[in-house]
N, C-alpha and C positions, 0 to 999 in steps of 0.2 A: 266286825270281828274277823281276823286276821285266818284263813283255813288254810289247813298243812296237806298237801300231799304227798302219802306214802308209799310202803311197798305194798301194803293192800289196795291200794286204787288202782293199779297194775291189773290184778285182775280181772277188772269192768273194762281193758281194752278188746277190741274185737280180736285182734291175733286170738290173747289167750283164751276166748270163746271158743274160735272154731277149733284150737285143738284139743279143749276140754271135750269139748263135741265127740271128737274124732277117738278121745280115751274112754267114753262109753257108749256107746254106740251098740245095741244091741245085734243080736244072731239074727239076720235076715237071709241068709243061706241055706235055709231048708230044703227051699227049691233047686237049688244048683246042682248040676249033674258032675260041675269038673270039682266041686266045693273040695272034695277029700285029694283031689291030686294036687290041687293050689294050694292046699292046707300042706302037704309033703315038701313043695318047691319052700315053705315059708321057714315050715322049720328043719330043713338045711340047711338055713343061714344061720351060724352060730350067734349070731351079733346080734340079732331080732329071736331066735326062738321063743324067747318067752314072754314076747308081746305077738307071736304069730297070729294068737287068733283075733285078736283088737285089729291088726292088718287084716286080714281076712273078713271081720264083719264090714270096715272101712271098703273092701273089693264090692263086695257084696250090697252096699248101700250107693256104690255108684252105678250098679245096672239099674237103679230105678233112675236113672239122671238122661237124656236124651242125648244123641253122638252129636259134637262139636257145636254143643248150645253156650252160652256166656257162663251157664250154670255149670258145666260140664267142664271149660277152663279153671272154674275158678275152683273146684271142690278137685283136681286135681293138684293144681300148685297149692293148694292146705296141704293134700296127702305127702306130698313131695317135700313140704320142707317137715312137718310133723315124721315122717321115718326119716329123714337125713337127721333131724336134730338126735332121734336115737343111737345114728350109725357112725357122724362124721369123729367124735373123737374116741373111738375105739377101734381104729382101723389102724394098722402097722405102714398101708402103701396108699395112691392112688388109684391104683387100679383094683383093689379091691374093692373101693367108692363103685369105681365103674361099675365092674359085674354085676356086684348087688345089685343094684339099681338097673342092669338090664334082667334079670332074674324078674327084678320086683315087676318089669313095664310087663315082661309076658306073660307071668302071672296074673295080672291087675285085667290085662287086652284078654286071657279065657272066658272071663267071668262073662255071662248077659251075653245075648243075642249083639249080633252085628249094629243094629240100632241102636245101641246101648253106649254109653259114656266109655271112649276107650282111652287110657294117658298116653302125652308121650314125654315123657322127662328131659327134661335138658340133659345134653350128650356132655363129655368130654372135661366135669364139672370137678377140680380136684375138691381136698377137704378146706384148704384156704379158703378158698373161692366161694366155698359155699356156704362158709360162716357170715362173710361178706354179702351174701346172695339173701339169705334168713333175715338177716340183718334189715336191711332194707327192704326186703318183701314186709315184715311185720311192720314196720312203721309206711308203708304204705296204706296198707289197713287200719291205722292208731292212728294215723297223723288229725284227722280229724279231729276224734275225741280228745285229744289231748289240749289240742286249742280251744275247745268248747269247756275245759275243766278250765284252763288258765284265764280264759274268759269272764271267769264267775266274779271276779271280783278282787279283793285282798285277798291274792294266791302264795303262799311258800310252800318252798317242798324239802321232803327231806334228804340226807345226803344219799340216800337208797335210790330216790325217785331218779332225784335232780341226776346220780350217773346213768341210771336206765334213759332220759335223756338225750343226755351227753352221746352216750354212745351212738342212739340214733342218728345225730348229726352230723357226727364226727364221719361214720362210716358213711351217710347220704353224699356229706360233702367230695369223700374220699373218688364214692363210687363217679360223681357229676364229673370231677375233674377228669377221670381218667376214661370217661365214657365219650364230654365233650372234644376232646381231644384226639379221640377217633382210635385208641389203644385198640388192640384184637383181644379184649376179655372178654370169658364167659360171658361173664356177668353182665353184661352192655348192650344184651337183645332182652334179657329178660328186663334193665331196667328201664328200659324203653318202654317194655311193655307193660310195665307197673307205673311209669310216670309218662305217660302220652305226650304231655305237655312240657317236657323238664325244659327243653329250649326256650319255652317262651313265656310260662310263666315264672311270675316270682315269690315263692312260697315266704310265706310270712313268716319273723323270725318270733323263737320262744323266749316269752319276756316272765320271769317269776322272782319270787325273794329269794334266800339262803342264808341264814346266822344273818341278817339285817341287811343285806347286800341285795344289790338287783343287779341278778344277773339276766343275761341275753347270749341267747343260742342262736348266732347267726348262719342259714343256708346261702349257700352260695349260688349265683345265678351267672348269665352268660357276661351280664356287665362286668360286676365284681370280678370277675375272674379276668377280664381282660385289663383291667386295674391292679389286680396280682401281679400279673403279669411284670407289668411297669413299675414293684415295687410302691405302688400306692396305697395300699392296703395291706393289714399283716396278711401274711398266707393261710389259706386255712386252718392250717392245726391248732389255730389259736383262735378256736370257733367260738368260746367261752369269754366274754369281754364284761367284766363288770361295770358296768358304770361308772362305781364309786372312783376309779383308779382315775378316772380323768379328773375329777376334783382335788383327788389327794396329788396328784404332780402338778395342778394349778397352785394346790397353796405350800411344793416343795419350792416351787420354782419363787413365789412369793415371798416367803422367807428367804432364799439364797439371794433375794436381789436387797434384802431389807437390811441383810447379813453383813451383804458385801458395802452398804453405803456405810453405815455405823462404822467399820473397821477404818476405810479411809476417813470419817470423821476423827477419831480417834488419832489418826497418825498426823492430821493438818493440824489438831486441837493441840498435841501434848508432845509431839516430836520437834527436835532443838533447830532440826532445820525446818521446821515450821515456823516457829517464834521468828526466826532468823528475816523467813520473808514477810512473815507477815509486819516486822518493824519498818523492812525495808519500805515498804510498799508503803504505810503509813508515812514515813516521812518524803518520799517521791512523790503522793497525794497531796502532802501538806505544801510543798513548792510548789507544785505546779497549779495549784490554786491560789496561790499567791503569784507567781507569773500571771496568767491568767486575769487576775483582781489590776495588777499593775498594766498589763494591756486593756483592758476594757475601760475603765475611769481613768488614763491618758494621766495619770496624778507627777507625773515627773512631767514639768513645764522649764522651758529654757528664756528667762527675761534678758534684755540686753538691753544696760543703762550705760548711759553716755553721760559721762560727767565732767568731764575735762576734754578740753582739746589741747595738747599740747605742743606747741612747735609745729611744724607742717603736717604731724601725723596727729590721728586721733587715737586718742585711749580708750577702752571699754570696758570696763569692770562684770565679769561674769557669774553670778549667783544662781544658784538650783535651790530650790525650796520643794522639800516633800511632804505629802499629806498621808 
């Protein structure tokens, strides 16, 4: 039996875990001595006030985390894109992005002893960039489970899933291209550091149904891309390649050839200068197999009868006989 996936399966990816996480997360600042002046920096910021203190339990749950441990990277880039995703479209400029977010790092670096988990955010990061940034950080964390769901068996999804997707692809691809190619984006240290391996391996593509169709989500790798390049492959923005399309221009192309002989049938068949040659040709047929008939059985013989000799000359009477 054929299973759908929807916009609820969306939320059993990890992304939407740890930010769930991160939205309830209890008061563990009791102990804090700066807790009330980091609480002040937070709700200054008009654009977060009234998620201030959820940020602040979030400060406060990363001084139990040890400085510069794997734990300690990775619960900071949650924090970092969970307050961007609050911040990025409600901001007028870029550089209001900026402040924030240097506000947020020295606020975040009070909390806990020197020991303790301290962020340091990616610098110089506009709002574009960092949708781009989200984008790709969370299906680096999903990428996983999403193959493991598509894995299960007779997979479709719905059009909700299928563009949550889409979109990861589209931007994975956007970001490879313009990473592999050596651009000066933001973006292109932190995807390096979410994908270690983007140069060498080759991630596997998403294959699932949609309305009866199979579609395929292709990532792009260093080959492919060198094949772009060359015009050998479509470019990526046409990361979505259904299947079916390749059979339905197998059997346009099939008919247009089926099309095209019947019409010339039709014109040799019933057109006047058809009849015309084709009489011709029957009766040039018809001779030349009667040449032919008259060369091979030699049927025309030349006898020469001598019947009289007349006078000093001889006479000879010449008959042809044909069979």
């Amino acid at each position: 039996m054929t299973r759908i996936l929807v916009e609820a399966n969306l939320n059993g990816f990890p992304s939407k875990a740890y930010y769930t996480r991160l939205e309830g997360l209890p008061d563990l600042c009791f102990q804090e001595p700066k807790k009330e002046e980091v609480k002040g920096i937070l709700e200054s910021i008009v654009e977060i006030k009234y998620n201030s203190q959820k940020i602040l339990n979030s400060f406060c749950d990363l001084s139990y985390v040890g400085a510069n441990t794997d734990k300690c990277f990775k619960e900071c880039d949650r924090l970092y894109y969970w307050i961007g995703d609050m911040l990025y479209n409600k901001l007028g400029s870029n550089d209001e992005f900026y402040s924030i977010f240097n506000k947020l790092q020295d606020g975040q670096n009070m909390i806990g002893s020197s020991g303790q988990c301290k962020c340091k955010f990616p610098k110089g990061v506009n709002t574009d960039d960092f949708e781009t940034m989200k984008t790709v950080y969370d299906y680096s964390l999903d990428n996983a489970t999403i193959k493991e769901e598509l894995n299960e068996g007779d997979i479709s999804c719905d059009e909700y899933y299928m563009s949550h997707l889409r979109k990861y692809v589209n931007k994975y691809n956007d970001v490879f291209r313009a990473c592999v190619y050596g651009k000066t984006k933001t973006y292109c240290d932190e995807f390096k550091r979410h994908y270690p391996s983007y140069m060498t391996e080759i991630m596997s593509n998403l294959k699932f149904k949609f309305n009866d169709q199979i579609i395929e989500l292709i990532h792009l790798n260093v080959k492919t891309l060198k094949l772009e390049e060359k015009d050998e492959i479509p470019s990526a923005s046409a990361t979505i390649i259904p299947v079916y399309r390749t059979f339905k221009a197998f059997i346009l192309t099939v008919l247009s050839l089926v099309f095209v002989l019947i019409f010339f049938f039709f014109i040799y068949k019933y057109n006047p200068l058809g009849t015309y040659r084709r009489n011709f040709m029957e009766k040039y047929n018809t001779i030349r197999r009667y040449l032919n008939d008259i060369n091979m059985h030699k049927i025309m013989e030349c006898n020469f009868y001598l019947n009289q000799k007349i006078s000093e000359s001889d006479h000879f009477n010449l008959a042809y006989y044909t069979f």
